[in-house]
C-alpha positions as CSV (number, residue, x, y, z in Angstrom):
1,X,81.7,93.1,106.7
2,X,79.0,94.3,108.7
3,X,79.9,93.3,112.3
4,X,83.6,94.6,111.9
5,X,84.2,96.5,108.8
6,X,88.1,96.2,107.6
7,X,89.4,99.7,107.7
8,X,92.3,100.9,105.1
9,X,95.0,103.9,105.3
10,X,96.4,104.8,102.1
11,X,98.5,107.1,103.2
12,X,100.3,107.0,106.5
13,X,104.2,108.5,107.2
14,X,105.0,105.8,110.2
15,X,108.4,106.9,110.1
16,X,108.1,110.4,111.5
17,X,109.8,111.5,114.2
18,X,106.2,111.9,116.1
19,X,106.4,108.1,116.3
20,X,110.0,107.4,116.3
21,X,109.4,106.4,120.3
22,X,106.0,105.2,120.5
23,X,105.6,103.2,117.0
24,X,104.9,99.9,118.5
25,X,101.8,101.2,120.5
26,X,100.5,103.1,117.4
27,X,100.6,99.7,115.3
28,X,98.8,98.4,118.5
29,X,96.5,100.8,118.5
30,X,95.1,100.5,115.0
31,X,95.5,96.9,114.9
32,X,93.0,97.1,118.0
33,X,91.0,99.6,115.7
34,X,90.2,97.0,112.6
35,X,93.0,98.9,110.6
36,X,94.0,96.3,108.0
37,X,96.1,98.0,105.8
38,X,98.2,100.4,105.8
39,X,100.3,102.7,102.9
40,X,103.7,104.0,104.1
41,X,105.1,106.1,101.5
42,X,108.5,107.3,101.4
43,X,109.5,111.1,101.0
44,X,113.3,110.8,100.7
45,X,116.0,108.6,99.1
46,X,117.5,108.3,102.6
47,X,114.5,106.7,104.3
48,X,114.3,104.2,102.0
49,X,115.3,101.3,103.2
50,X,113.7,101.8,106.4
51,X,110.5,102.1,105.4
52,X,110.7,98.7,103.7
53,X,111.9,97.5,107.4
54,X,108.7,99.2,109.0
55,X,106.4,97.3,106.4
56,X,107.9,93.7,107.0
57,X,108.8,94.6,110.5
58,X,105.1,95.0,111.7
59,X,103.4,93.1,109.0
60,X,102.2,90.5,111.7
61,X,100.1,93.6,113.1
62,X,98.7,95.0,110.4
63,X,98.9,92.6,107.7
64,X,98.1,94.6,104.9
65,X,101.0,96.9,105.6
66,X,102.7,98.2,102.6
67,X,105.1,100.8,101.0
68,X,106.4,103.3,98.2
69,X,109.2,104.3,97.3
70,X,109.8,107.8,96.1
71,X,110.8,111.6,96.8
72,X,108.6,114.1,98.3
73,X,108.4,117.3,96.3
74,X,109.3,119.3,99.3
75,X,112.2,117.3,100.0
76,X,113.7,118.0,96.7
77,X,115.8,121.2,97.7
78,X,117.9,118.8,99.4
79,X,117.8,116.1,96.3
80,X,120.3,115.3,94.1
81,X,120.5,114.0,90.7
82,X,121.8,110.7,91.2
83,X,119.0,110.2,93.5
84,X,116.8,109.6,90.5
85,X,119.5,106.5,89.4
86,X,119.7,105.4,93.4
87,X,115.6,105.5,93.8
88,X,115.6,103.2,89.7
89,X,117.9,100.8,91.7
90,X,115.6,100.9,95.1
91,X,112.2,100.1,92.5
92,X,114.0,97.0,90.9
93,X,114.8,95.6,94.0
94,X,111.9,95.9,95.2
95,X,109.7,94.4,92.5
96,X,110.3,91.1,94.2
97,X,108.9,92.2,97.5
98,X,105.1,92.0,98.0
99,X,105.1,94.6,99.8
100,X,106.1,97.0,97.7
101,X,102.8,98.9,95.7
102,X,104.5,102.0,93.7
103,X,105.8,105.2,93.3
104,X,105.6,108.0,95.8
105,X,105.2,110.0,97.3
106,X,105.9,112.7,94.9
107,X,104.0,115.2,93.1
108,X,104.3,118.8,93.3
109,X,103.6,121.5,95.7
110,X,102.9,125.1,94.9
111,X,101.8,125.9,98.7
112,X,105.3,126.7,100.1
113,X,106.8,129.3,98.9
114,X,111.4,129.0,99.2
115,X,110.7,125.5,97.2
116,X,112.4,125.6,93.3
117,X,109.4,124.9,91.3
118,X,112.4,123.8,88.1
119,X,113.5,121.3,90.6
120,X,110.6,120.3,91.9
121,X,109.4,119.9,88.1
122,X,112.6,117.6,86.8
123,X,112.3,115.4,90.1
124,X,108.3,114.8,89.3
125,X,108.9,114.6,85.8
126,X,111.9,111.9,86.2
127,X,110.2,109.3,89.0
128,X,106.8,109.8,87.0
129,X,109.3,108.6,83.9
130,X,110.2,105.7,86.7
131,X,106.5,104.5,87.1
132,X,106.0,104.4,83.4
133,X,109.1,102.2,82.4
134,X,107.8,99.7,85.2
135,X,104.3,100.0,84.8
136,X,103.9,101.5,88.6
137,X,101.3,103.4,90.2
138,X,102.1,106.6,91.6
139,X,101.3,108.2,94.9
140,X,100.6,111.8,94.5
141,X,101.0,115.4,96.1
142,X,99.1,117.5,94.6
143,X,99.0,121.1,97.2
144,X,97.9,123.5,94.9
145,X,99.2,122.0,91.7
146,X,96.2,119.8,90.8
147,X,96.2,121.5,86.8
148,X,99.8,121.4,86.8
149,X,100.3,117.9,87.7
150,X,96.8,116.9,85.3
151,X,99.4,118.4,81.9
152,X,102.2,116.3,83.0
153,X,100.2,112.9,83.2
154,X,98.5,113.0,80.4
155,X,101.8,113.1,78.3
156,X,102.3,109.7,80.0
157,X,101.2,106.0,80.5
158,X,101.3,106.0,84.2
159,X,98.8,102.8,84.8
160,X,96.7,104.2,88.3
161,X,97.1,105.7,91.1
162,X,96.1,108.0,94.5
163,X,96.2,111.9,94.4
164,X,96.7,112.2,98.1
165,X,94.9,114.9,100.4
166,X,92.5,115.7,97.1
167,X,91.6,119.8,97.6
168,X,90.8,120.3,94.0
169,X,87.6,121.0,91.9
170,X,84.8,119.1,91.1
171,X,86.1,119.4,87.5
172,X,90.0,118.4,88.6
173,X,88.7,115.9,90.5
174,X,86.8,114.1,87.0
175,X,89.9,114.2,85.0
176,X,91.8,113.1,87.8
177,X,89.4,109.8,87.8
178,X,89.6,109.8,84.0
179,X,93.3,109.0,84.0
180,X,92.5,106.3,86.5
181,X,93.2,107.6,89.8
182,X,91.0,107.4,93.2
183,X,91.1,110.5,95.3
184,X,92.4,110.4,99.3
185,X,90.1,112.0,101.9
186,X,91.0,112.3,105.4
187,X,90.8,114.4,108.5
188,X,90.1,117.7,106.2
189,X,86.9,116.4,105.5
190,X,85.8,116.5,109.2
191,X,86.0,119.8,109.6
192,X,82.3,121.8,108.9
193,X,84.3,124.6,107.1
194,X,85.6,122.2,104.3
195,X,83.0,122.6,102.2
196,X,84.7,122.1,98.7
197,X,86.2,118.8,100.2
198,X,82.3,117.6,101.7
199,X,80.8,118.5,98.3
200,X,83.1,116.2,96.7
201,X,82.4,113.6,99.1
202,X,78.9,113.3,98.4
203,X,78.6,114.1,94.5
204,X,81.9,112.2,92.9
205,X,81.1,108.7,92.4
206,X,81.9,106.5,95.5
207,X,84.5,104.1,93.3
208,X,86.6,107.1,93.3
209,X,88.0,107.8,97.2
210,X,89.9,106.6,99.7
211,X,90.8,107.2,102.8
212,X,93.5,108.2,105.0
213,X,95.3,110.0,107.2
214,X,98.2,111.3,106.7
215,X,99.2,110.9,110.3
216,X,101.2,112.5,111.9
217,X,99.4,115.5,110.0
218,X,96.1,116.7,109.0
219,X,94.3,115.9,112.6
220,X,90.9,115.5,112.4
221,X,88.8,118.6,114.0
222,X,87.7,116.5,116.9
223,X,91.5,116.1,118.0
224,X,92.1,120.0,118.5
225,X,89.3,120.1,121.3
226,X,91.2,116.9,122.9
227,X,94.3,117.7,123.4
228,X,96.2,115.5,121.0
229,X,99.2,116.5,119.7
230,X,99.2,114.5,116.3
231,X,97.2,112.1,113.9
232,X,97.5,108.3,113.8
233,X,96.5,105.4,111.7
234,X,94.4,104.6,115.4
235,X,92.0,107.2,114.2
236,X,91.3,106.2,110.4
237,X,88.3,104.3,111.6
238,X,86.3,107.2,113.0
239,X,87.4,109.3,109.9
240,X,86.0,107.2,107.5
241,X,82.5,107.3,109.7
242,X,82.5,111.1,109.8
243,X,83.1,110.6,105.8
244,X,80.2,107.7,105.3
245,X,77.9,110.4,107.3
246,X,78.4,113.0,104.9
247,X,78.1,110.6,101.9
248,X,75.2,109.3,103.2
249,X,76.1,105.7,103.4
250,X,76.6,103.5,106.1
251,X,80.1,102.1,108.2
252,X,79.7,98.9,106.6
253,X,79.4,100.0,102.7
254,X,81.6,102.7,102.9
255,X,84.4,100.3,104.4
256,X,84.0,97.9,101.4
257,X,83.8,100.5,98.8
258,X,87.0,102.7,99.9
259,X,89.0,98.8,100.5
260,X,87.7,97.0,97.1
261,X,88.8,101.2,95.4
262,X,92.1,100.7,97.4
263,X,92.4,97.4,95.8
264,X,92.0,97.9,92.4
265,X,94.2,101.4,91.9
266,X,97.4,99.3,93.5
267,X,96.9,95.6,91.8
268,X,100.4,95.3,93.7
269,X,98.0,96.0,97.0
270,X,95.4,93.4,95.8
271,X,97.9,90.8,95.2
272,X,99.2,90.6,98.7
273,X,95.9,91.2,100.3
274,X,94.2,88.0,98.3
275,X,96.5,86.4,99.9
276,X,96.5,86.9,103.3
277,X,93.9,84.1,105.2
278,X,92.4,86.2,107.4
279,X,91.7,89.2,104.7
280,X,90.5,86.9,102.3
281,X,87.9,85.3,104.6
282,X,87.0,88.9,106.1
283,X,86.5,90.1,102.5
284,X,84.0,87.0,101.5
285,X,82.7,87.3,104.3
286,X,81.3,90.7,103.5
């Protein structure tokens, strides 16, 4: 993997309006960047179905492309219910697609304030019941709600999993890893003022992280000076250098550390990558 590391995105929303007119060129463009993979997790019961069109639809592009179904804590205001029996539906029809990895994205999120922290609570509580009956990882949001969300899953089985745009403590972050989950760092990381974030970059054992982006949010600091309006899967590959130099590591080992960490937290992941020719032969060839 040296010449051209494989670059992976575990968390990317390509169906936000910021891309709804440009999304072929942003594929393009990370496609053009070495971006292998890519996690599109839903945040609604609406979008679901188009976000397992996006994953097939540009799976030629980025081959690696896959989703999750779930709902977004700070979509559940607007949640109903028999959203929980429509989403159970969505999950057993997707067990038959490849491309489908998990649960998410859902979690909760103790950052904004008008958001019912009961409702937010049974909608977590029920899709986390979800990935235990079928024995799915989970994508997590965890804004300010890292302890919170650590008491619910250890009254579960939840096999593995990602909690996304990781802010916690050193000591969150261990029992996070305990219970089998890898922790997502992205374009929060690049900014010199994160030091919490950069400390936990370099001490937490590299087997733990991923990367991502998040786009269309959390910009890298280099984007404020340029003019860019949003974040893209396009820029995962300079993220995860800014990350390796604050580890300490180099492109090359960093890229097959965060892709095998990837891997084995979403065996669903794994399964369709092992079989892809030209990731396979990239992957021995590292």
């Amino acid at each position: 993997m040296s010449g051209h590391p494989m670059w992976i995105d575990t968390h990317c929303h390509l169906d936000a309006p910021e891309f709804a007119t440009s999304l072929p060129t942003i594929i393009q463009a990370a496609a053009e960047k070495n971006v292998k993979a890519i996690l599109l997790p839903a945040v609604k019961m609406a979008d679901c179905a188009h976000i397992r069109e996006l994953a097939h639809q540009y799976s030629q592009e980025i081959p690696g492309l896959v989703y999750t179904l779930g709902i977004h804590p700070l979509y559940t205001n607007q949640a109903q219910e028999g959203d929980i029996e429509t989403l159970e539906k969505r999950i057993v029809e997707s067990i038959s697609d490849p491309r489908f990895v998990g649960v998410g994205e859902i979690g909760l999120d103790y950052f904004i304030e008008d958001l019912d922290p009961h409702k937010q609570e049974f909608f977590f509580n029920a899709q986390l019941d979800l990935a235990q009956k079928y024995q799915l990882p989970v994508i997590l949001h965890v804004r300010r709600s890292q302890d919170a969300i650590l008491k619910v899953l250890r009254r579960r089985s939840i096999p593995s999993g990602i909690a996304h745009a990781f802010n916690g403590s050193f000591q969150q972050a261990e029992q996070f890893i305990e219970l089998g989950f890898k922790l997502g760092f992205g374009g929060a990381a690049t900014y010199e003022r994160a030091l919490q974030i950069r400390r936990l970059l370099k001490e937490l054992p590299l087997d733990s992280m991923v990367t991502e982006t998040d786009s269309p949010d959390i910009p890298p600091a280099w984007l404020r000076g340029e003019g860019i309006a949003f974040n893209e899967p396009a820029f995962l590959p300079r993220i995860a250098k800014e990350l390796a130099l604050v580890r300490g590591v180099s492109d090359a080992e960093f890229a097959s550390a965060i892709w095998g960490n990837a891997m084995q937290v979403l065996p669903r992941w794994s399964a369709l990558c092992a079989g892809i020719p030209q990731l396979l032969s990239l992957n021995l060839a590292s």
